[in-house]
N, C-alpha and C positions, 0 to 999 in steps of 0.2 A: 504493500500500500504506500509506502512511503517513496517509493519512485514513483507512482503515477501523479504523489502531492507535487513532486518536481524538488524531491529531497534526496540528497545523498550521504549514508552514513559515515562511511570514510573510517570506518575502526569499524570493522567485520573478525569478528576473533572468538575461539573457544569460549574464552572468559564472557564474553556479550551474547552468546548464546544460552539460552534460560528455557526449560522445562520444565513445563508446570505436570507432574504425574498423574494427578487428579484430574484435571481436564483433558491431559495429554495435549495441550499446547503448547506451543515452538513461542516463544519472544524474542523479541533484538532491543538488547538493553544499552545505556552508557550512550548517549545520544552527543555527549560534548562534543564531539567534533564536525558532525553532522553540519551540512550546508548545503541552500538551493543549488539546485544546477542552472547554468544561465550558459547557453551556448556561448563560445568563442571567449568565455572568461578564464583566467587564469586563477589558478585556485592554488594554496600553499601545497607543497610535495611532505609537507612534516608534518605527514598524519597518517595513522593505522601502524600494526607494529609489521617490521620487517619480516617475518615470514609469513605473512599475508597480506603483504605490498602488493600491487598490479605494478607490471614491470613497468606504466607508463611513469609511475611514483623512483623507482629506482634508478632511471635513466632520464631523472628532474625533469618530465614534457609535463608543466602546467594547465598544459590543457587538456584535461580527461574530464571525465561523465560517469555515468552509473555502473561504467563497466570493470568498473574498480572494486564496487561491492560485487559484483556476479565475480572475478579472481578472488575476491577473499572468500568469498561463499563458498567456492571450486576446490580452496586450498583446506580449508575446515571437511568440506565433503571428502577431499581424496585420504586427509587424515584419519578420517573414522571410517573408511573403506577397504584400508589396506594397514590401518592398526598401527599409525605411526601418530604419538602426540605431535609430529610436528612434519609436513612430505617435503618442503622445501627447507633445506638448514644453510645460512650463510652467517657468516662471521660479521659482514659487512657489508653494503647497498651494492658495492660491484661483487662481492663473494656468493649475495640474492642470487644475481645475474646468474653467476655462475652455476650455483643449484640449481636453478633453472631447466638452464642451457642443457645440461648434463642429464637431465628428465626427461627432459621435454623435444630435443634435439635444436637445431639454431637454424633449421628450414624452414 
């Protein structure tokens, strides 16, 4: 819901993911960094934690969109898929990259 408002979270992560057992409802909590999407704006790269950065965040392109949350969503899913608390591990924004690259291949 919160894309269609024209909102983007920008901290997609283990930790902000909340299950309610009782309901068996999914929430997206920790909303602080959360900001409108506004085409062709530049938006700060120093947000979300590094292993569920969108590489557009790790190779500083300011101008990304909601497909940032859909990578960290990707990166939380592949975790509980294949049973790694964490599928991308870098030391550092280019060592990201390099986790990446090394998964995912550079084609």
């Amino acid at each position: 819901m919160a894309h269609i408002a024209g909102i983007m979270h920008r901290d997609i992560k283990p930790q902000n993911v909340l299950y309610d057992k009782d309901t068996q409802q999914v929430f997206v909590g920790d909303w602080g960094l959360a900001d409108f999407y506004l085409p062709k704006k530049e938006y700060n790269v120093r947000v979300a934690s590094r292993y569920y950065k969108g590489p557009e965040l790790l190779l500083n392109n300011k101008l990304y969109g909601y497909s940032l949350d859909i990578w960290s969503l990707g990166c939380v899913m592949a975790g509980l898929m294949f049973l790694k608390s964490i599928f991308f591990r870098g030391d550092s924004n280019p060592d990201q990259v390099r986790a990446i690259m090394e998964e995912l291949g550079s084609q």
